[in-house]
C-alpha positions as CSV (number, residue, x, y, z in Angstrom):
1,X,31.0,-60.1,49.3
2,X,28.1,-58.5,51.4
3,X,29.0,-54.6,50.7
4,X,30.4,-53.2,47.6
5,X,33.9,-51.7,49.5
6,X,36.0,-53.5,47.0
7,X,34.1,-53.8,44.1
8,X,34.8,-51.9,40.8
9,X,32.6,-48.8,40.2
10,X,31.1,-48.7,36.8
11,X,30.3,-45.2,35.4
12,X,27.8,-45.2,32.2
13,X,28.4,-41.7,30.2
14,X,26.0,-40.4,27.9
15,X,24.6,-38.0,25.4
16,X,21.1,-38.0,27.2
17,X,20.7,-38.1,31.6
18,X,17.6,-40.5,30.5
19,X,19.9,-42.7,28.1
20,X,22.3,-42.9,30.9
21,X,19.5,-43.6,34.0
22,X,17.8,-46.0,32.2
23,X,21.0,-48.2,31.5
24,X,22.1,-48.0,34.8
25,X,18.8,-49.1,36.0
26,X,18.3,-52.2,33.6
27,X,22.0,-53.5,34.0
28,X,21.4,-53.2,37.7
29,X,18.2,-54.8,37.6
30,X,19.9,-57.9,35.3
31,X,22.9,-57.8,37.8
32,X,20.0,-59.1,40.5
33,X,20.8,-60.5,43.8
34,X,23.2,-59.9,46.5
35,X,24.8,-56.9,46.7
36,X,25.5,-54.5,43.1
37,X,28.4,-53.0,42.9
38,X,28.1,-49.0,42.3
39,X,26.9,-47.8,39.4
40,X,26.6,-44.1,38.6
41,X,24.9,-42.2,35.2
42,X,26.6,-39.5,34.3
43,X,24.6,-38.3,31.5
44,X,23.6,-35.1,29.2
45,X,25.1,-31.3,30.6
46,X,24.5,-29.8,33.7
47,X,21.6,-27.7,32.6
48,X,19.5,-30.4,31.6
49,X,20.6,-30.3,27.5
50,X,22.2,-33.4,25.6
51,X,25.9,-33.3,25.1
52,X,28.5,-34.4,27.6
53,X,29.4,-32.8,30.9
54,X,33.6,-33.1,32.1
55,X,32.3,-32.3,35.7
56,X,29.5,-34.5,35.9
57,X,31.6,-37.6,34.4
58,X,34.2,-36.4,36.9
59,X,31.8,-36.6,40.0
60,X,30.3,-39.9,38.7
61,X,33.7,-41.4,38.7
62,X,34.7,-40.4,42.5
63,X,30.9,-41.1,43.6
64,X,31.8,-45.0,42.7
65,X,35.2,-45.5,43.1
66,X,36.1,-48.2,46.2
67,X,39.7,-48.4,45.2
68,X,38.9,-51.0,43.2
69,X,39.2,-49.3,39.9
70,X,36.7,-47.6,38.1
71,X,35.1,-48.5,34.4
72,X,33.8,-46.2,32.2
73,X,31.5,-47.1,29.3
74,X,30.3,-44.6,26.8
75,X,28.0,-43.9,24.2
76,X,29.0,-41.8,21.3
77,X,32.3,-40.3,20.3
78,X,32.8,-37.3,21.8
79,X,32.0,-39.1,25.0
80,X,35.6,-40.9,24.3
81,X,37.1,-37.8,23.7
82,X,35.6,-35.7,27.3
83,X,36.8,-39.2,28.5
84,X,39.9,-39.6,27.3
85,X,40.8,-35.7,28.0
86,X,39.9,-36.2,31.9
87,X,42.4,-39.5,31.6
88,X,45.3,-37.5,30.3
89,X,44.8,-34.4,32.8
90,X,45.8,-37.1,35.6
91,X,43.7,-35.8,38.5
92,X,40.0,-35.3,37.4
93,X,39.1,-39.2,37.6
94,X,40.1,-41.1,40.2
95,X,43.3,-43.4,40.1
96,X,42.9,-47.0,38.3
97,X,39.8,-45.3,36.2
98,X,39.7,-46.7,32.8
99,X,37.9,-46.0,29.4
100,X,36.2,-49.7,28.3
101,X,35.8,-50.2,24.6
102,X,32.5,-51.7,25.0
103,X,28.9,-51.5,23.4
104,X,26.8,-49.4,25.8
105,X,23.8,-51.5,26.5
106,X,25.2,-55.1,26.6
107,X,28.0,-53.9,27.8
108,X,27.1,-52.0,31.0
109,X,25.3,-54.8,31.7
110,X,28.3,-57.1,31.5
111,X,29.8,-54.9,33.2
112,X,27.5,-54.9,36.4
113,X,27.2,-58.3,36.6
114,X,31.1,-58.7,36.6
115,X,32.1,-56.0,39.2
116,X,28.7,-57.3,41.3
117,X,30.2,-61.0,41.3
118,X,33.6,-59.1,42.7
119,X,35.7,-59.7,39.2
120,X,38.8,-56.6,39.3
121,X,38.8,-54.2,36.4
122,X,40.3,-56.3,34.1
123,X,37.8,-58.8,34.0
124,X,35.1,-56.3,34.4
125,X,36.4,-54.0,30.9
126,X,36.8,-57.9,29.2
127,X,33.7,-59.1,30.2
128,X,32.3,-55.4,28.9
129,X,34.3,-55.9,25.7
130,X,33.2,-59.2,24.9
131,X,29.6,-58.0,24.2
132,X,30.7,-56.9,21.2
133,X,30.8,-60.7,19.8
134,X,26.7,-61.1,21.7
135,X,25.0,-62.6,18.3
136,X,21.4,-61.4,17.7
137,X,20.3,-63.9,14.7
C-alpha cells in the first residue's frame, strides 16, 4: 500500500502533549519504512495544562480516520473515561472508532506497525493488546 487511504488511524491520548508527541514519534519511527499509517497525539488540555481534552481527542480522531477504523490507546484512567464518554455520545468520534485495552508505549507501537503493514482494526487493537504479555526479564 503506497498511501495510508485505507489504513487504520491510531490516536495516542494522554495526560501530557509531550507524553503523547513523543510516543507517536518513537512508534512511528519503529514502524520505519514505506508508508505509516496516520498517527495523531492528542495530549494534555487546550491551554497547555495536563489533564485530558474531549475536543482535542475528538479532532485527533477525525484528523486520522481513512474509513478504516480508528484506534485509540490511552494512558491513565480518566483518559478511558473522556474516551469512553465521546463513544457513547455517538457523533464526537468518528464511526468504527474504538477504545484499545493496551499498554501505552508498547502498545502504540504495535499498534503502528500493524495499521502501517495495512492489518484492519481488529488486528491492529490485538496486536496493541498483546503487548501486555511483552516479557522484560
Amino acid at each position: 500500500m503506497s498511501d495510508d487511504t485505507q489504513r487504520v488511524g491510531i490516536v495516542l491520548v494522554s495526560h501530557s502533549a509531550a507524553v503523547a508527541t513523543a510516543v507517536a514519534d518513537l512508534a512511528t519511527g519503529l514502524a520505519g519504512g514505506g508508508g505509516t499509517a496516520p498517527i495523531a497525539a492528542a495530549g494534555g488540555t487546550e491551554d497547555g495544562g495536563l489533564g485530558t481534552s474531549a475536543e482535542l481527542i475528538s479532532g485527533a480522531a477525525h484528523s486520522v480516520d481513512r474509513g478504516a477504523g480508528v484506534a485509540v490507546l490511552v494512558d491513565l484512567g480518566s483518559a478511558v473515561l473522556t474516551v469512553k464518554a465521546l463513544l457513547a455520545e455517538g457523533d464526537e468520534l468518528p464511526d468504527g472508532a474504538r477504545l484499545v485495552d493496551a499498554p501505552f508505549v508498547e502498545g502504540a507501537v504495535a499498534a503502528v506497525v500493524t495499521a502501517s503493514a495495512g492489518g484492519d482494526l481488529d488486528a491492529v487493537a490485538a496486536a496493541a493488546g498483546e503487548a501486555y504479555g511483552y516479557r522484560k526479564e
